[in-house]
N, C-alpha and C positions, 0 to 999 in steps of 0.2 A: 501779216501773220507769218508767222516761224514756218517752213517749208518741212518738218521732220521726216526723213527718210523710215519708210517702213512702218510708220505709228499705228497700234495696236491697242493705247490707253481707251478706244470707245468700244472694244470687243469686252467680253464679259472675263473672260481668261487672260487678256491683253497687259502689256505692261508688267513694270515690277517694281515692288513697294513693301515696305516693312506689313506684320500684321499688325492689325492695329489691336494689340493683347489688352486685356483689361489691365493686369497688373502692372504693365508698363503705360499704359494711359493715364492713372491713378497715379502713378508719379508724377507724371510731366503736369498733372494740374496742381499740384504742392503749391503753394508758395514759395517764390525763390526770393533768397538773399542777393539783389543786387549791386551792394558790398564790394564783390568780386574784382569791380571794374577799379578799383583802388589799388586790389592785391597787385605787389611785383614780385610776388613767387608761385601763383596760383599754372604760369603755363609750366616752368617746370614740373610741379608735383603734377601736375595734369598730363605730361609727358612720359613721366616715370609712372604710374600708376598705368597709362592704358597700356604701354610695355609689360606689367607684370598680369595686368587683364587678359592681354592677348596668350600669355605666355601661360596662362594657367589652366586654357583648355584641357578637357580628357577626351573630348571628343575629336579631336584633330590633331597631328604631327605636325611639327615645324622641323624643318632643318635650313641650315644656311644662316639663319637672322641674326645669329651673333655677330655675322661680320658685316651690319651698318651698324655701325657705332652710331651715328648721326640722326637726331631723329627731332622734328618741325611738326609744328602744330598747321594742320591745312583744312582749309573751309572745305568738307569732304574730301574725297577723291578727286573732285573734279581739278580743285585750285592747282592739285600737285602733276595736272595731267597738264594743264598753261605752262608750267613754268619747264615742264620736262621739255615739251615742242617748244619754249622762246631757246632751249641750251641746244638743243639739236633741228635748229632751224634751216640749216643748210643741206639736212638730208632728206632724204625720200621715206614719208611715215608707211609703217605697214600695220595690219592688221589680219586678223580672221574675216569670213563674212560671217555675220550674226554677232562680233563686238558691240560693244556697247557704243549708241546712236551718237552720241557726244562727237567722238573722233569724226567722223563722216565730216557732222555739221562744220567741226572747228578745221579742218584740214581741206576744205571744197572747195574756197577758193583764194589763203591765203597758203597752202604748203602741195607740194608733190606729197603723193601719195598713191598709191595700187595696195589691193588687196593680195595678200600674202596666195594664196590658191593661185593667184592669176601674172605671177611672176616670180621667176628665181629670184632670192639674197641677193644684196650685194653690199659689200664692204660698207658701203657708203648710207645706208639704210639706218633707219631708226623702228623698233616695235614696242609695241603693245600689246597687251595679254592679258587679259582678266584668271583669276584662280582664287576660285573657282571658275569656270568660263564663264559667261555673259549668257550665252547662247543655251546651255543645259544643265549649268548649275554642276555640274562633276567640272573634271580637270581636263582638260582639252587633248583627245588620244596622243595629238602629237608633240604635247608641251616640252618633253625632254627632247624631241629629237630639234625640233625647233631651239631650245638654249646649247643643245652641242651646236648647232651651226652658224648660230650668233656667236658664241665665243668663239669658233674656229675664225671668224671674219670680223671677231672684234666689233661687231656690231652694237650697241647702245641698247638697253630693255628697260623697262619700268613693267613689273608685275603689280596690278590692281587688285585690291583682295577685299572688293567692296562684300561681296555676301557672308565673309567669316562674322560669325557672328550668327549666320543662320543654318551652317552647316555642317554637316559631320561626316566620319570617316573618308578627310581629304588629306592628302600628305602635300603639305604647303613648301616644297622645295625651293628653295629661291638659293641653292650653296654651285652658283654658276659665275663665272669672272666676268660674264655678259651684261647681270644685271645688276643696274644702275639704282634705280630707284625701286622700295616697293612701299606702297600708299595701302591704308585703310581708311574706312570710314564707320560710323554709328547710323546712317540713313536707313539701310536696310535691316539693321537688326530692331532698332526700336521706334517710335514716333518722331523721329529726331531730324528727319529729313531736311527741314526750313532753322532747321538751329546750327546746320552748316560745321558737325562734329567730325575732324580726322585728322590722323598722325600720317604724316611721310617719313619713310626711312632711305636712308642715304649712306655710304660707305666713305665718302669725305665732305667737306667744304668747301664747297667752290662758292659761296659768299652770294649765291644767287640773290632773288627778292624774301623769299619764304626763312631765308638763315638771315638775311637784313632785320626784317620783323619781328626774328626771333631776339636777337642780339639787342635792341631797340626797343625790346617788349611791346613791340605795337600786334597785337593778338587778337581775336575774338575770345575774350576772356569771359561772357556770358556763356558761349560753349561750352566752355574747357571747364566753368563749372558745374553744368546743367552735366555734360560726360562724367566726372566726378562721382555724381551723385547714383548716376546707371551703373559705373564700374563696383561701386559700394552695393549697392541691392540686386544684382542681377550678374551670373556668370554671363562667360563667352558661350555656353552650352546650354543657356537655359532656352531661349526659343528652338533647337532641336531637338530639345528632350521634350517638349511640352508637344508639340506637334507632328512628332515623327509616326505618332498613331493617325492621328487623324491624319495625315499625307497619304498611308497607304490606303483607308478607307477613302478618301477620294479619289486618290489613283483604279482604284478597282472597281470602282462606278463609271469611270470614265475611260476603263481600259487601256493608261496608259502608264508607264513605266517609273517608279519614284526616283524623283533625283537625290543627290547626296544636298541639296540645299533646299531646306525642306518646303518652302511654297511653291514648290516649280513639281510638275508630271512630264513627261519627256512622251510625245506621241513620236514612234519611230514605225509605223503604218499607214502615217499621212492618212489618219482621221480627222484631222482638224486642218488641213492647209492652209486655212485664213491664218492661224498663227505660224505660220510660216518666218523668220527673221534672215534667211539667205543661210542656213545652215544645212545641215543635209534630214533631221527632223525638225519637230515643230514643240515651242513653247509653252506650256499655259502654266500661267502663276493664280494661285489659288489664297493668295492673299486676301482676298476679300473676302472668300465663299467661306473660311475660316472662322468666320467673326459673323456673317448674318445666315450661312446655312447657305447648302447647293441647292438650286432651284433647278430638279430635274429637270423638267418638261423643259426649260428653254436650253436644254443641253441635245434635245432630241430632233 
């Protein structure tokens, strides 16, 4: 059995996971055309389309993203999080505490690694950064000072941007000469989680595995079609418009603070410690209470 650091998926608020929306449910039981897996232009247009999808938010600011050109189809966020540690394999990983649990597991005990709180930069360092954060769903207080001091040190970044999709009023900056990579996914925003949907953006070619597959067309092309189909019926704004009311209506049952990513309440009074993730407050994702209804009494 997997050892997960911090795991919270058997708490009631615990973990984090798309809501399971009717109107996006009701899709994913469509019939698909498995067809797809013939097409050799389907990752392209599947490339370009989630580029104009991301990019047509009203809810959220982008700057910077014009300058990766480069952009690979990756089995979520995750695939693009391997290939970034197999490039910067000979440095010391960093992180926040309360990043997402993946890094921990994959860095424990094939790479150095210290969390970012518990030791100075150094030249020689590799980070990670989720944005929206991991840990509270806003932007991380110290994300710009954190990319001035990466690029001052020439340091290597990949910004994660797995919750776009469920957030709003975030200014998704990524216009830093530090960062390297920055990956999205569809896990979080819709049921999509086990169909393994995401793009990585990149500023060159370094011919890694993920630009090999591309170049090869070796792809999850059942994805790339099943993403198609969500980019076509569903904005990047529609799960934070559908539930930004009901967020605050939970938020205020439960006395805790709404985040910018709308299943998440931010307890910054240390009412709930059990959701505690090593941050300086505590988590709770409301993804599920959304779809069967809060059961007071087991909140009391």
């Amino acid at each position: 059995m997997t050892n997960i650091p911090n795991d919270k998926r058997g708490l009631d608020f615990g973990s984090a996971f798309s809501i399971s929306d009717p109107e996006t449910i009701k899709l994913l039981r469509e019939p698909h055309n498995l067809q797809c897996v013939n097409s050799d232009t389907i990752i392209d247009e599947y490339l370009h389309e989630y580029n104009e999808w991301i990019r047509s938010t009203k809810n959220n600011i982008f700057t910077g993203l014009d300058d990766f050109k480069y952009r690979c189809y990756s089995n979520g966020t995750t695939e693009a999080f391997d290939k970034f540690y197999m490039k910067n394999s000979q440095r010391r990983f960093r992180c926040y505490k309360g990043e997402y649990m993946y890094h921990k597991l994959a860095w424990r005990d094939k790479f150095n690694w210290e969390w970012i709180e518990e030791a100075p930069l150094h030249k020689n360092d590799a980070v990670i950064i989720s944005l929206p954060f991991a840990d509270t769903g806003n932007k991380h207080k110290d994300y710009h000072d954190l990319m001035r001091k990466c690029s001052d040190l020439h340091i290597p970044v990949l910004i994660d941007c797995a919750y776009f999709g469920a957030c709003r009023n975030v200014h998704i900056d990524v216009a830093y000469p530090c960062i390297t990579d920055v990956t999205f996914s569809l896990s979080k925003t819709f049921p999509l989680a086990y169909a393994r949907i995401g793009i990585r953006y990149t500023k060159e070619d370094n011919d890694d595995t993920l630009f090999v597959y591309h170049k090869i067309n070796y792809n999850n092309k059942i994805g790339a079609s099943i993403g198609l189909k969500y980019f076509k019926n569903f904005s990047p704004d529609f799960i934070s418009n559908k539930y930004v009311d009901k967020q605050a209506d939970f938020c205020n049952i439960m006395k805790v603070y709404p985040s910018k990513t709308v299943f998440f309440g931010i307890d910054q009074n240390n009412n709930y410690p059990q959701y505690n993730r090593g941050g300086e407050t505590n988590r709770l994702s409301f993804h599920k209470q959304y779809i069967k209804g809060l059961d007071i009494a087991s909140t009391e």
